[in-house]
C-alpha positions in Angstrom: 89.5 94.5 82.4 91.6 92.9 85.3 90.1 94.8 87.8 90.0 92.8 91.9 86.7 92.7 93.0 86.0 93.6 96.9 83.7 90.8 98.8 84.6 92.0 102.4 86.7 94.0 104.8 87.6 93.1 108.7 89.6 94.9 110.9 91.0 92.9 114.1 92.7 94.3 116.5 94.8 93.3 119.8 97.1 95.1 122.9 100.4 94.2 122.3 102.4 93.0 125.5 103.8 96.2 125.8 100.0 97.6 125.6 100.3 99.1 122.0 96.6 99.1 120.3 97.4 97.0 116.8 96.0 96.1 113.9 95.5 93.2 111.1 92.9 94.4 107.8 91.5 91.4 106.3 90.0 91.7 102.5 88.0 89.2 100.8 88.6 89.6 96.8 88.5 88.0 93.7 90.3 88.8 90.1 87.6 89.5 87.7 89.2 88.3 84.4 89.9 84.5 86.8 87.2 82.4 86.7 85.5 80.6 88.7 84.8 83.9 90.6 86.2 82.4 93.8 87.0 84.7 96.4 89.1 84.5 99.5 90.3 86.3 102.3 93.7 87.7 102.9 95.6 89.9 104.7 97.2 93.5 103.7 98.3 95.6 106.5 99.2 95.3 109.3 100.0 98.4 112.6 99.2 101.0 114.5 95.4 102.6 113.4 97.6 105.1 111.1 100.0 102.3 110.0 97.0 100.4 108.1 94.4 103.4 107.7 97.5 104.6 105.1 97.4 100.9 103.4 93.8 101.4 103.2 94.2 104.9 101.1 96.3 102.6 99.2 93.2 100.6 97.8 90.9 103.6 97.5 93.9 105.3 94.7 93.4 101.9 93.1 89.5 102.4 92.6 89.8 106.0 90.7 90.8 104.3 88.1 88.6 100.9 88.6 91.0 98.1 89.3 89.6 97.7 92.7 85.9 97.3 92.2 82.8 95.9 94.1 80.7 93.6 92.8 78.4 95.6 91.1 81.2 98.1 89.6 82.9 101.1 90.2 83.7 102.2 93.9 84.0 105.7 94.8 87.1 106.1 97.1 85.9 108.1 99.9 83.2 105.1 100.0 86.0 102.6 100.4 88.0 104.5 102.8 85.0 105.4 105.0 84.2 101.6 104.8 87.6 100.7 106.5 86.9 103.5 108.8 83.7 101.9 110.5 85.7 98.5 110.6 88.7 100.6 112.5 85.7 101.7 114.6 85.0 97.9 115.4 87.3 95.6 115.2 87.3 91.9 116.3 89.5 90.6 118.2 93.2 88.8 116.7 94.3 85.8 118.5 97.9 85.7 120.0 99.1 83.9 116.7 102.8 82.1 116.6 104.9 82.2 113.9 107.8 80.6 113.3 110.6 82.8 112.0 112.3 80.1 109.6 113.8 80.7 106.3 112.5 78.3 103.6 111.7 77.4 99.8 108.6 78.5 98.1 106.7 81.5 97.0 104.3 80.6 100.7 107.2 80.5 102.9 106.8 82.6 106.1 110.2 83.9 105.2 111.3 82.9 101.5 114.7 82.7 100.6 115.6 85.5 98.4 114.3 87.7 100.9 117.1 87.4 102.9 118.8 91.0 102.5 114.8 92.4 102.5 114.3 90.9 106.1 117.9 91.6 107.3 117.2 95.8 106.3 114.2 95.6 107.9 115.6 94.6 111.1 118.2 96.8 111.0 116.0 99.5 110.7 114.2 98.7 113.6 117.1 97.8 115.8 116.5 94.4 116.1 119.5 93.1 113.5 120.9 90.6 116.5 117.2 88.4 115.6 118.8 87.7 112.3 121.2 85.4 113.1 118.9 82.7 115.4 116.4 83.3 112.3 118.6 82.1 110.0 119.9 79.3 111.3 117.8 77.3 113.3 114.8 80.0 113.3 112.8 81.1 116.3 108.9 81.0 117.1 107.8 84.1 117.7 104.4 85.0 119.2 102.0 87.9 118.0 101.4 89.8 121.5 104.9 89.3 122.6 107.0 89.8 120.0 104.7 92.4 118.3 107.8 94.7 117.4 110.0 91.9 115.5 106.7 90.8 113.5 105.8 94.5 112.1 109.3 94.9 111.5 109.2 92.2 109.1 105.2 92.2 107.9 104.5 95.4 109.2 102.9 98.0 106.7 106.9 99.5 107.0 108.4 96.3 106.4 109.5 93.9 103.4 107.1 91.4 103.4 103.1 90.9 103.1 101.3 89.9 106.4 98.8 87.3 104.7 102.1 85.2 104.9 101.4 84.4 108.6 98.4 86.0 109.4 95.0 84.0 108.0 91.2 85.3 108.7 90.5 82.5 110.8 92.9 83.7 113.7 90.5 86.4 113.9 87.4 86.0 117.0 84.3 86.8 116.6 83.2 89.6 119.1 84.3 92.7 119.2 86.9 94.6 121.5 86.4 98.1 122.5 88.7 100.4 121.1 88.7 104.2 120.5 86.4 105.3 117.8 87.3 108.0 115.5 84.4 109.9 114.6 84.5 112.6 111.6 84.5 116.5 112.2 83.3 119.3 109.8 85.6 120.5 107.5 85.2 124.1 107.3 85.2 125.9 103.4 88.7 127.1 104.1 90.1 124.2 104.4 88.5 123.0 101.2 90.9 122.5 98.7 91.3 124.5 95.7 92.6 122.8 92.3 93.7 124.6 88.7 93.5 122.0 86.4 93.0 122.2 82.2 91.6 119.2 80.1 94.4 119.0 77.7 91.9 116.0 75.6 89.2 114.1 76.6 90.6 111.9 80.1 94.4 113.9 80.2 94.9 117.0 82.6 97.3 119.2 82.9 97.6 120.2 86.8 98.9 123.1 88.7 101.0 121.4 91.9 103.1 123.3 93.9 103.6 127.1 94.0 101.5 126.9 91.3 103.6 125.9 88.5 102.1 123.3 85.8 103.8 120.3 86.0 102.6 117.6 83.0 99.6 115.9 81.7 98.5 113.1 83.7 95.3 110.7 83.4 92.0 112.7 85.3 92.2 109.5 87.4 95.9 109.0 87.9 95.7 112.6 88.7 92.7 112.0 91.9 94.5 108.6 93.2 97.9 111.0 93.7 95.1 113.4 95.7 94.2 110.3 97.5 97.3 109.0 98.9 98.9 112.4 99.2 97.0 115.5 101.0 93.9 113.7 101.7 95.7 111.0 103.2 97.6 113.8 105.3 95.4 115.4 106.3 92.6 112.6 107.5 95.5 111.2 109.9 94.6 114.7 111.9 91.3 115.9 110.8 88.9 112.8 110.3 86.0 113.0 107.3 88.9 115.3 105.1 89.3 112.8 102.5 85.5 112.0 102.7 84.8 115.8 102.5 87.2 116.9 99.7 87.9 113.9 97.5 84.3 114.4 95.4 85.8 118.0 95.3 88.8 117.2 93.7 87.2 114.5 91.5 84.5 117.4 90.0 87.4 119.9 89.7 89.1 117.1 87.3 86.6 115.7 85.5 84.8 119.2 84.3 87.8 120.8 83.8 88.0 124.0 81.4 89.6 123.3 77.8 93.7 123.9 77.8 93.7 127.7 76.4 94.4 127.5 72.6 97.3 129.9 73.0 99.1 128.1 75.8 102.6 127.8 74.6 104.1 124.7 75.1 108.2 124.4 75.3 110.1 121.1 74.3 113.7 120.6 75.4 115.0 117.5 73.8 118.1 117.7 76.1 116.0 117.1 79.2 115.4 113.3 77.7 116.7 110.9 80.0 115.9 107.4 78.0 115.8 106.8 74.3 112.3 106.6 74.2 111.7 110.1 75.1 113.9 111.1 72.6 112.3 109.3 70.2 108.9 111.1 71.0 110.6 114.3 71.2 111.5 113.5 67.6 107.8 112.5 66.7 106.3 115.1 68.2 108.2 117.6 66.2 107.4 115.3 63.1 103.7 115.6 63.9 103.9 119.5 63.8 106.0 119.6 60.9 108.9 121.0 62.0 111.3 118.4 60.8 111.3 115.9 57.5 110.6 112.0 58.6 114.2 111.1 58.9 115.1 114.2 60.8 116.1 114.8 64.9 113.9 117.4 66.8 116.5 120.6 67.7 117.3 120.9 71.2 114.3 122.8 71.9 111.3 124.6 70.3 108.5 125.9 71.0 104.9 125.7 69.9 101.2 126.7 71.0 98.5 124.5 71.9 96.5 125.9 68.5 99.0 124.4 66.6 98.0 120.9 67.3 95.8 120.1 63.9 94.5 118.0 61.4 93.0 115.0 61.6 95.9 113.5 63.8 95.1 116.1 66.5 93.4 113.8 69.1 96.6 111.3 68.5 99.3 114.7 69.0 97.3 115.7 72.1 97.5 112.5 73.8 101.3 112.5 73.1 102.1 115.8 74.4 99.7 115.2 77.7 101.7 111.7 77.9 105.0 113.0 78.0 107.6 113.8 81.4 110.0 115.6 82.0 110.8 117.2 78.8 108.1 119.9 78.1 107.8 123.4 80.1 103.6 124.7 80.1 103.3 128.4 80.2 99.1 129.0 80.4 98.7 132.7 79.7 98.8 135.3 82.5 95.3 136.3 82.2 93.6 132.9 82.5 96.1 132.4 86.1 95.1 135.3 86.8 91.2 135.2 86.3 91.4 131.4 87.9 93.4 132.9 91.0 90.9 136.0 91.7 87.9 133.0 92.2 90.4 130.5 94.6 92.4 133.1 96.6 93.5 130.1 98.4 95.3 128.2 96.0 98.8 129.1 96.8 98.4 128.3 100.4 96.2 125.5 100.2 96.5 123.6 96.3 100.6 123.4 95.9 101.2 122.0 99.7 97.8 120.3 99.9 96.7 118.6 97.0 99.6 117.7 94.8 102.8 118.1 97.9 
């Protein structure tokens, strides 16, 4: 698998001029299907604490389904995210770095040239659109602790383009500046999250998001990484140790979920098909249940129960109908919602606007 394997984190940090705390995360990786296995450092985010704590959320989605990985395998992503946490915690120091602002050739290029328009929103969004013209025409130098604002507007985690483009690991010191530490707080069991989900086949689920309403199948692990960089991430920007607390939570809830109820009926309207390959599946899917000949169209709509899915091409019909967007409508009988509300009275309040907002 092309997963990236993780070799090392550091966090550097420095006061702006204008006396903003900022930071730079540096990650040493390597591709595991590249060999040698040669890794190297590079940077990935760069802000405020928040700014890059959100990039870092970022790479812990990436490890529920293993494409981020340490060297010996899977990495749980509260681990990852409580990793970056420490090195927010101590961070060494970034040196006052000059860049020069300069459009030019090459995939390197501090500013490339088909990013032109990119840099030019970017500036307008932070005010700073006058800059463009001395960039790009005879280009500026522009230093890290002065002109901290124009940078992050550019290579921020917000902006168009990737910090390791002028930022390398060895502008970073090596002792450590004092900054404040964020320490983790309880999370009391009502602010645990509650989550309805179904196993629809072996690794699909179907999820309840918001007010409660099922909304399609999706991958167990597709399914925690939108958990990751959605409530959890929301919610650990104001109450740190939430994601630590109530990703394994999430993660248990998904991975032993109850079987899809045989009599869920499941609605398919061929008119909500937006591409040509959804209508195509449409058309295969009512092929598979044999409600239309080979060379026939699926109607407009039909409707058909989970229990119907048979044969020995039932895994393979599953997998379609927890694969597909948009076009199907899930009604799980009343008494199951009801018998799965009565043990998480919370789930309204909590599971719609928490987990899957």
């Amino acid at each position: 698998m092309g997963a990236t394997v993780t070799t090392g984190k550091c966090a550097a940090a420095f006061h702006s001029n204008e006396g903003e705390l900022i930071y730079v995360l540096f990650e040493r990786s390597y591709e595991r299907n590249c060999h040698p296995h040669i890794d190297h450092w590079s940077a990935f985010a760069f802000g405020t604490r928040d700014e890059v704590l959100r990039r870092a959320f970022v790479g812990a989605s990436d490890c529920c389904g293993g494409m981020l990985q340490s060297r010996s395998g899977e990495i749980k992503p509260e681990n990852y995210i409580e990793s970056w946490k420490q090195e927010l915690n101590r961070p060494v120091q970034m040196r006052d770095v000059v860049v020069t602002l300069k459009f030019d050739k090459g995939w390197r290029a501090e500013l490339p040239e088909d990013a032109k328009e990119r840099v030019l929103a970017a500036l307008e969004r932070a005010a700073l659109a006058d800059r463009f013209a001395s960039i790009s025409n005879e280009g500026i130098s522009a230093t890290l602790y002065g002109d901290t604002r124009l940078l992050r507007a550019i290579y921020g985690v917000d902006g168009e383009l990737s910090p390791w483009r002028v930022f390398a690991h060895s502008d970073t010191g090596t002792v450590s500046i004092d900054v404040p530490a964020v320490r983790n707080v309880p999370v009391r069991d009502t602010d645990r999250p509650s989550i309805r989900c179904f196993a629809i086949d072996a690794n699909v689920r179907l999820v309840a998001g918001e007010n409660a309403e099922w909304s399609h199948g999706e991958w167990a692990y597709s399914a925690l990484a939108r958990y990751v960089t959605g409530a959890a991430l929301e919610r650990e920007l104001v109450q740190a140790g939430f994601a630590k607390a109530t990703i394994p939570i999430v993660r248990e809830a998904l991975n032993n979920a109850a079987p899809l109820p045989h009599d869920t009926r499941i609605t398919v309207r061929r008119t909500s098909c937006k591409d040509d390959y959804q209508q195509r599946g449409v058309d295969d899917l009512a092929r598979d249940l044999g409600l239309i000949g080979e060379s026939d169209q699926a109607p407009d709509e039909f409707t058909f129960t989970f229990s119907d899915i048979k044969g020995e091409d039932a895994d393979r019909v599953r997998y379609r109908v927890g694969s597909m967007r948009d076009v199907l409508t899930w009604d799980v009988p009343e008494t199951i919602q009801l018998e799965d509300a009565s043990v998480t009275e919370s789930l309204n309040a909590i599971q719609g606007k928490l987990i899957f907002a």
